[in-house]
LOGU-577085 format. One record per residue (C-alpha): residue in three letters; x negated, y, z negated. Coordinates in nm, 3 decimals, decimal comma. Example, Ala and Ser with C-alpha at 12.3 -4.5 7.8 and 13.67 -1.06 7.14 Angstrom:
// residues 2
<pt><residuo>Ala</residuo><px>-1,230</px><py>-0,450</py><pz>-0,780</pz></pt>
<pt><residuo>Ser</residuo><px>-1,367</px><py>-0,106</py><pz>-0,714</pz></pt>
//
This chain:
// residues 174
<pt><residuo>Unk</residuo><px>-1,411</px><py>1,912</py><pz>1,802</pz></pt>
<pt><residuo>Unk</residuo><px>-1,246</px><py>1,770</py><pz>2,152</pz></pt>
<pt><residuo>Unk</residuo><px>-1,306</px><py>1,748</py><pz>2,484</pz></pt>
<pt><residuo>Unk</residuo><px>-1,037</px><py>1,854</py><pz>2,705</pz></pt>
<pt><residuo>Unk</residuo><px>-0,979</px><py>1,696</py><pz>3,077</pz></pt>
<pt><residuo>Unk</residuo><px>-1,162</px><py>1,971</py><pz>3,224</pz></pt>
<pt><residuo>Unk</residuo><px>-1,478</px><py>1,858</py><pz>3,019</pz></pt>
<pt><residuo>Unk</residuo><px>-1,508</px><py>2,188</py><pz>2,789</pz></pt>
<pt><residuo>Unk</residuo><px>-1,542</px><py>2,153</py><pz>2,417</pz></pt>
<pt><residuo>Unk</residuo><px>-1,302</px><py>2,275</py><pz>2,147</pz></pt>
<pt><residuo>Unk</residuo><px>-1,412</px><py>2,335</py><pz>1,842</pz></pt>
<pt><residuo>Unk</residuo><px>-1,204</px><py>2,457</py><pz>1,574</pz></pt>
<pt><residuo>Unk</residuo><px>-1,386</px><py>2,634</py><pz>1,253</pz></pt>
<pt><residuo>Unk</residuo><px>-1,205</px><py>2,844</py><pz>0,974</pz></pt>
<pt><residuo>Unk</residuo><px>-1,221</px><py>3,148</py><pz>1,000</pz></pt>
<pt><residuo>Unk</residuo><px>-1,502</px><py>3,364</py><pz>0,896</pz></pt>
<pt><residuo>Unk</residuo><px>-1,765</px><py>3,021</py><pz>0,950</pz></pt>
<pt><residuo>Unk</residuo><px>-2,072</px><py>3,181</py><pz>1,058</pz></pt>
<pt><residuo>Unk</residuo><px>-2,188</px><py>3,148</py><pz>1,385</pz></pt>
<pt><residuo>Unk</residuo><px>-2,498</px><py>2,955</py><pz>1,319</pz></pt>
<pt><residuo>Unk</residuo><px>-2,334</px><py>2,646</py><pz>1,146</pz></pt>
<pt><residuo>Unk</residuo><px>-2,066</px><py>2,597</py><pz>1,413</pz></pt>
<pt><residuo>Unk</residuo><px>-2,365</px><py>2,643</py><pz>1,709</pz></pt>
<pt><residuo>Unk</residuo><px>-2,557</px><py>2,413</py><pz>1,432</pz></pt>
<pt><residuo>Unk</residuo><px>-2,224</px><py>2,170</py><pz>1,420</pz></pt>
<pt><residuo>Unk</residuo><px>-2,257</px><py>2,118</py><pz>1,815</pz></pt>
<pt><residuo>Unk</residuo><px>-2,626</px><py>2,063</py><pz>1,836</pz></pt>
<pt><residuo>Unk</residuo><px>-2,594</px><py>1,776</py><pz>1,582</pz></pt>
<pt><residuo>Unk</residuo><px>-2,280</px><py>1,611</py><pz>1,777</pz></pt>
<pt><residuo>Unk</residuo><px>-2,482</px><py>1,692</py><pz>2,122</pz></pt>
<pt><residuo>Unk</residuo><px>-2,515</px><py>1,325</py><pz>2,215</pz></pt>
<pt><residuo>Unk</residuo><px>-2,128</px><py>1,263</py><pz>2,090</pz></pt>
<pt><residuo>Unk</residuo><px>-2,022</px><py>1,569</py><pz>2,358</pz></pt>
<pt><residuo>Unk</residuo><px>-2,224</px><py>1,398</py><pz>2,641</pz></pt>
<pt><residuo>Unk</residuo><px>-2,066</px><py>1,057</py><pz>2,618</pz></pt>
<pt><residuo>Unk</residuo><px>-1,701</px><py>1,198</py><pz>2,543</pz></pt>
<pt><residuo>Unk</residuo><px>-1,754</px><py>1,371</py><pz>2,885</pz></pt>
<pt><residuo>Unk</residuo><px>-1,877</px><py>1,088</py><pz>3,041</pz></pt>
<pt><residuo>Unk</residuo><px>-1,539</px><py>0,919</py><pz>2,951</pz></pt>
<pt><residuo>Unk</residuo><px>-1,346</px><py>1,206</py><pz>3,042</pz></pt>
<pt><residuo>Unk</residuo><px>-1,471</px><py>1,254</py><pz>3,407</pz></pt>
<pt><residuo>Unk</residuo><px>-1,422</px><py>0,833</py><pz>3,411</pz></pt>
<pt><residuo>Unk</residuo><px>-1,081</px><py>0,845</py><pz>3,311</pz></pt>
<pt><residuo>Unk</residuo><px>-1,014</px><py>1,164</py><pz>3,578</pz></pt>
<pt><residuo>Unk</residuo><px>-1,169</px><py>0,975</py><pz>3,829</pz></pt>
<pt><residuo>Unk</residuo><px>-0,939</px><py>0,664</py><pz>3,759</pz></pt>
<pt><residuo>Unk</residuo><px>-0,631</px><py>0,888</py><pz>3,713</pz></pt>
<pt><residuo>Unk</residuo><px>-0,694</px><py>1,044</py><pz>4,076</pz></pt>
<pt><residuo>Unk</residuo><px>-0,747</px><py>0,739</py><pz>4,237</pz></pt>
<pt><residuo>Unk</residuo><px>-0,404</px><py>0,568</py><pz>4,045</pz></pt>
<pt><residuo>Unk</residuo><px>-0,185</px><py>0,895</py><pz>4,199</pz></pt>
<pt><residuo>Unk</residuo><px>-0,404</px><py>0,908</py><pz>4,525</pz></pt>
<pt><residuo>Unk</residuo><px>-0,261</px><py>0,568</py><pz>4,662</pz></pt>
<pt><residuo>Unk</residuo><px>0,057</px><py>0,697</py><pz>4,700</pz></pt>
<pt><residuo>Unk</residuo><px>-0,024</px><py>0,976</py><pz>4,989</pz></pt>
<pt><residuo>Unk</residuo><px>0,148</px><py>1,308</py><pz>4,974</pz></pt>
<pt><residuo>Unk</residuo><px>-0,063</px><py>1,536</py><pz>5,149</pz></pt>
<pt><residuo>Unk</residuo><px>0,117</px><py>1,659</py><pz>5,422</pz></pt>
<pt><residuo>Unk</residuo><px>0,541</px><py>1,714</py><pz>5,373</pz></pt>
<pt><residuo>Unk</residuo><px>0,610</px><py>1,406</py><pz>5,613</pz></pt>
<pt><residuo>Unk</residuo><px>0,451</px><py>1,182</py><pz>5,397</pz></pt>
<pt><residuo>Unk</residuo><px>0,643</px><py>1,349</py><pz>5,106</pz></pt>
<pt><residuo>Unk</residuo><px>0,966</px><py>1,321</py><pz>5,249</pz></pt>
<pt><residuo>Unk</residuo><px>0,869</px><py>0,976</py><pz>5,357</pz></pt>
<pt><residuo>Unk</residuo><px>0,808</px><py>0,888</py><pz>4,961</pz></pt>
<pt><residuo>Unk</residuo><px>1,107</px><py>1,079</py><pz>4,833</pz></pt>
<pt><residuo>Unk</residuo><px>1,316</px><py>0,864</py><pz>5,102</pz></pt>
<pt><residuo>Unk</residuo><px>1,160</px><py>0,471</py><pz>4,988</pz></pt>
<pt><residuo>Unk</residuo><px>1,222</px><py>0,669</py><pz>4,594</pz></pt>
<pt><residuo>Unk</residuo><px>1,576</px><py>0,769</py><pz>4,666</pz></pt>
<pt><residuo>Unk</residuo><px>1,636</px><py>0,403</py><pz>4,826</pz></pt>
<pt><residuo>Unk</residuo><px>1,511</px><py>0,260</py><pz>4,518</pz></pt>
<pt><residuo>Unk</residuo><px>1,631</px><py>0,452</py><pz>4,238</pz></pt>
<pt><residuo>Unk</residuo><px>1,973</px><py>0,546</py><pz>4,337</pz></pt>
<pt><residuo>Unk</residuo><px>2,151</px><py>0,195</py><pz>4,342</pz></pt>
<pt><residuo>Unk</residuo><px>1,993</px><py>0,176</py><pz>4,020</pz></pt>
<pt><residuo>Unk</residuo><px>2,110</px><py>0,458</py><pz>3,889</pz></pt>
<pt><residuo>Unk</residuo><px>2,467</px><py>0,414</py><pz>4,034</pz></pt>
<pt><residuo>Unk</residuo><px>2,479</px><py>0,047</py><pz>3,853</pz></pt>
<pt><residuo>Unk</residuo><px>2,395</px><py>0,178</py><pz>3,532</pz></pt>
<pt><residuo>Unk</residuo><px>2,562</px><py>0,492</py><pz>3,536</pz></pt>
<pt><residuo>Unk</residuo><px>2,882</px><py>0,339</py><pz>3,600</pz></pt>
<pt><residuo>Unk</residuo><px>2,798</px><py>0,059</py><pz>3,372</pz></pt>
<pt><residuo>Unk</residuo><px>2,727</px><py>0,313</py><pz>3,095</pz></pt>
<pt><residuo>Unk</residuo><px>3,026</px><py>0,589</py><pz>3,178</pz></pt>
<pt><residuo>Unk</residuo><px>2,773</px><py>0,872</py><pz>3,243</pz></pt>
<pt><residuo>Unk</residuo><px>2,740</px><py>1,071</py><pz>3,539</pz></pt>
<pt><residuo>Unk</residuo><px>2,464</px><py>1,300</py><pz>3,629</pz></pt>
<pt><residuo>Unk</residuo><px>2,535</px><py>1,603</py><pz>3,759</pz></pt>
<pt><residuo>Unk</residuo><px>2,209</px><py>1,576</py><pz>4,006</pz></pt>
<pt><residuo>Unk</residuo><px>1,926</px><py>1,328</py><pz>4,045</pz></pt>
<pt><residuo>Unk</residuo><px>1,623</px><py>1,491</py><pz>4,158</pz></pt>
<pt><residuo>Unk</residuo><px>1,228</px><py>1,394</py><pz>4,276</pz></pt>
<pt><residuo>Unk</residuo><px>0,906</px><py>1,577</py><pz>4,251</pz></pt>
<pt><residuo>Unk</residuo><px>0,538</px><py>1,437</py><pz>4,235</pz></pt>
<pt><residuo>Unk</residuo><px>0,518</px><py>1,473</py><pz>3,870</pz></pt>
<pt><residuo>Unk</residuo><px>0,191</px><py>1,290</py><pz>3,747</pz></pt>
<pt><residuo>Unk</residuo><px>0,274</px><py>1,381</py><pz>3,317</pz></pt>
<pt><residuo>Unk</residuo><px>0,578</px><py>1,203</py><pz>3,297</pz></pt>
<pt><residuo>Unk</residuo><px>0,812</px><py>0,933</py><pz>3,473</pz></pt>
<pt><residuo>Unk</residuo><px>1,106</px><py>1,133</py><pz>3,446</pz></pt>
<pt><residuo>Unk</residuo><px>1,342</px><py>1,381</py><pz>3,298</pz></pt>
<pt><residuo>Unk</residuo><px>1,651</px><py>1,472</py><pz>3,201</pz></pt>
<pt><residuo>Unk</residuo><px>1,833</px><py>1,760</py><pz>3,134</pz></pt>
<pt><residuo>Unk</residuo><px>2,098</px><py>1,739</py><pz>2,836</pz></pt>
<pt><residuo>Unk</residuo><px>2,234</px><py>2,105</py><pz>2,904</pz></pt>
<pt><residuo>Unk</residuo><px>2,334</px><py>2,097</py><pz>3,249</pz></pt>
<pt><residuo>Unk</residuo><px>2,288</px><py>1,702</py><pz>3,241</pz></pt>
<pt><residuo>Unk</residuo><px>2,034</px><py>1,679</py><pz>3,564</pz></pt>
<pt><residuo>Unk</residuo><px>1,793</px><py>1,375</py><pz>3,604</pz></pt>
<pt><residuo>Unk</residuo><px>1,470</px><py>1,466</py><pz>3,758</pz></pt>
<pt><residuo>Unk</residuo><px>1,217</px><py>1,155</py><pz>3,883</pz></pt>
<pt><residuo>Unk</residuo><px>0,834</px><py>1,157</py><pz>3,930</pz></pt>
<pt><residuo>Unk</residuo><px>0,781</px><py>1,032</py><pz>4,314</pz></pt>
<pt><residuo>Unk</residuo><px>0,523</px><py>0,836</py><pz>4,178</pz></pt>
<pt><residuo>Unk</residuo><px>0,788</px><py>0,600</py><pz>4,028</pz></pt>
<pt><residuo>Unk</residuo><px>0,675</px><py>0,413</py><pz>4,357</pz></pt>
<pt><residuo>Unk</residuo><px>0,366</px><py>0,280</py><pz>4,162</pz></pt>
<pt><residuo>Unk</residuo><px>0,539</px><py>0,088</py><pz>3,920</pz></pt>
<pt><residuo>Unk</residuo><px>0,692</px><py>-0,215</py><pz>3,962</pz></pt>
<pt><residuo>Unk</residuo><px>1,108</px><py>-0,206</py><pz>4,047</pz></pt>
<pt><residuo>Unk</residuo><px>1,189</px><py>-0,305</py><pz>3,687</pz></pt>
<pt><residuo>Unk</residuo><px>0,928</px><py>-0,081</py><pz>3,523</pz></pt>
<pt><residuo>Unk</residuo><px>1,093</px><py>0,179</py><pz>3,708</pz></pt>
<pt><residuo>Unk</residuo><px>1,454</px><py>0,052</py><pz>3,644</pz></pt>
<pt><residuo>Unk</residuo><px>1,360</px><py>0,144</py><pz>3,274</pz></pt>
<pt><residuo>Unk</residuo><px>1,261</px><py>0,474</py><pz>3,338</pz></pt>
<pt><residuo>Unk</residuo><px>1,648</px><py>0,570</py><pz>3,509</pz></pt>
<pt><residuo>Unk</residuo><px>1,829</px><py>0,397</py><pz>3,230</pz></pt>
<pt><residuo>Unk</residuo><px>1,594</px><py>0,585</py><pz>3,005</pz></pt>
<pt><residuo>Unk</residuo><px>1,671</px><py>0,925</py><pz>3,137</pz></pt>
<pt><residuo>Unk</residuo><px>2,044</px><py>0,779</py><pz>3,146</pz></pt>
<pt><residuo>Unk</residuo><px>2,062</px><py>0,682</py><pz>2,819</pz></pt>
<pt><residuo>Unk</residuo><px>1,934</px><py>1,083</py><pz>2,762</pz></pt>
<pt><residuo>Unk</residuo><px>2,242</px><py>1,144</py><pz>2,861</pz></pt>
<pt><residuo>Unk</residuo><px>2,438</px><py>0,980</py><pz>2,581</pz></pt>
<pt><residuo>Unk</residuo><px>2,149</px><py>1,081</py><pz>2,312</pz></pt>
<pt><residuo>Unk</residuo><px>1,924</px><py>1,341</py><pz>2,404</pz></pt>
<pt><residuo>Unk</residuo><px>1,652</px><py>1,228</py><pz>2,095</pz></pt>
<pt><residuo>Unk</residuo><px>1,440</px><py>0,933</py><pz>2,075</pz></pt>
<pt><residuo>Unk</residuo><px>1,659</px><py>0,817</py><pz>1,754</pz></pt>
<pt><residuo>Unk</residuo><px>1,734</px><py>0,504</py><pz>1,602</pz></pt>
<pt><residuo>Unk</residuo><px>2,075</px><py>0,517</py><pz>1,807</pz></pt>
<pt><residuo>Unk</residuo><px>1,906</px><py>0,614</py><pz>2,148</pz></pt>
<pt><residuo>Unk</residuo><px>1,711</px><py>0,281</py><pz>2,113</pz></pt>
<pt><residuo>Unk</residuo><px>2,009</px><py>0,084</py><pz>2,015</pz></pt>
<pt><residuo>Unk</residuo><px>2,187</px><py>0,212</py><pz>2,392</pz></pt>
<pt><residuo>Unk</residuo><px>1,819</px><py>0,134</py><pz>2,528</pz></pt>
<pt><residuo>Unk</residuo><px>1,843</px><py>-0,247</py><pz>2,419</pz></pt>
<pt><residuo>Unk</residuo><px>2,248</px><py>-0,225</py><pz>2,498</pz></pt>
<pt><residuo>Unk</residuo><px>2,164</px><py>-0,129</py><pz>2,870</pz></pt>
<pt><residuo>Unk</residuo><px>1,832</px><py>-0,304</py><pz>2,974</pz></pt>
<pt><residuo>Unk</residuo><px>1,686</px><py>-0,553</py><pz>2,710</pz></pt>
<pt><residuo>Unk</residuo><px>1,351</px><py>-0,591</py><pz>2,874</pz></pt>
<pt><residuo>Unk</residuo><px>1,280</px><py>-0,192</py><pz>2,785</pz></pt>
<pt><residuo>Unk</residuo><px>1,036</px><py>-0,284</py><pz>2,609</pz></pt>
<pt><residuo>Unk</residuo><px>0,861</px><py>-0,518</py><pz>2,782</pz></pt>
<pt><residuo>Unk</residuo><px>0,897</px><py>-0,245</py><pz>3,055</pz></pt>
<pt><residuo>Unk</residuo><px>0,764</px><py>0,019</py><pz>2,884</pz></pt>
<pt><residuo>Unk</residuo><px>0,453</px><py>-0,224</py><pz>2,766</pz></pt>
<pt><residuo>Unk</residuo><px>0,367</px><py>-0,309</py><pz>3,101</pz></pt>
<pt><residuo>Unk</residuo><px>0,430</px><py>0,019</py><pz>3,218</pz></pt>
<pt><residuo>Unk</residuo><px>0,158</px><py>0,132</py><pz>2,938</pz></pt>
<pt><residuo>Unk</residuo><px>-0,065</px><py>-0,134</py><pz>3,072</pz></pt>
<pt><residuo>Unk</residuo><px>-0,048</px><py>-0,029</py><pz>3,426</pz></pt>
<pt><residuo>Unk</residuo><px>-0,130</px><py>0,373</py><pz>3,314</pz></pt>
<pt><residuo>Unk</residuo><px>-0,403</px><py>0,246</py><pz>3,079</pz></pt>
<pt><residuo>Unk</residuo><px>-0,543</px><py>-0,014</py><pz>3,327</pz></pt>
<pt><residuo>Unk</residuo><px>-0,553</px><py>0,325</py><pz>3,560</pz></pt>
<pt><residuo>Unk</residuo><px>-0,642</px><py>0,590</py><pz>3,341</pz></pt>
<pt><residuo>Unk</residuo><px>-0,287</px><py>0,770</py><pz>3,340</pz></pt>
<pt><residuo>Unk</residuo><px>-0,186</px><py>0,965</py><pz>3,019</pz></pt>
<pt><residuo>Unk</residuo><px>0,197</px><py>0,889</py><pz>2,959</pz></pt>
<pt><residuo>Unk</residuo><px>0,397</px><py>1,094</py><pz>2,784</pz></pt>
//
């Protein structure tokens, strides 16, 4: 049994479990349900108000964001592109709240959340040589982390913090 953001339950039973003992199942974990939702609706609540300070609502304030992003992330990702003998093909931005950033390996496009903003500069400085680094090794294998440490040594201190931050705020990371 879970409870997914929206609040519903999941329950999964075998197959041919009688109706009665799953509807028996949930009565018994009633009180576990209530407080899971209660932490679920908490953590939503925390997660809107994380992506809300960065304003987006109307497309000046977008472009706005994407402008401060670009300003930010590009030098970085000129530095360590060069310094790594990679080139993207395009670096893109888009208010992605699931994940940081992205990279394609086929058609070897980078693709950052706007909400990079949030983060401190050398949180976010992990994220592009991250998504660089894709570009070189598209797994997360034992040689992907050795270009990780080659190319920013604080990555994981980064990537802590950067887990701090989203768990301080309620953000699921991915």
């Amino acid at each position: 049994m879970r409870i997914v953001k929206n609040g519903d339950v999941h329950v999964s039973v075998p197959i041919g479990m009688p109706k009665a003992e799953v509807m028996k199942f949930i009565e018994e974990h009633r009180e576990w349900i209530a407080e899971a939702r209660k932490k679920t609706e908490e953590h939503q609540v925390k997660r809107a108000a994380f992506f809300n300070q960065l304003p987006l609502q109307t497309r000046a304030q977008a472009e706005e964001a994407v402008q401060r992003l670009k300003a930010l992330i590009e030098p970085m990702v000129e530095h360590h592109a060069r310094t790594m003998n990679v080139k993207p093909s395009r670096i893109s931005y888009k208010a992605m709240i699931s994940r940081w950033g992205f990279c394609n390996v086929r058609d070897k496009s980078i693709c950052f959340s706007i909400y990079l903003l949030l983060l401190p500069e050398w949180c976010a400085e992990h994220i592009v040589v991250h998504e660089l680094c894709h570009l070189l090794e598209p797994s997360h294998n034992a040689r992907f982390h050795a270009l990780m440490d080659c190319y920013y040594p604080r990555w994981r201190e980064a990537r802590k913090e950067t887990h701090r931050i989203c768990r301080m705020e309620g953000v699921d990371e991915e």
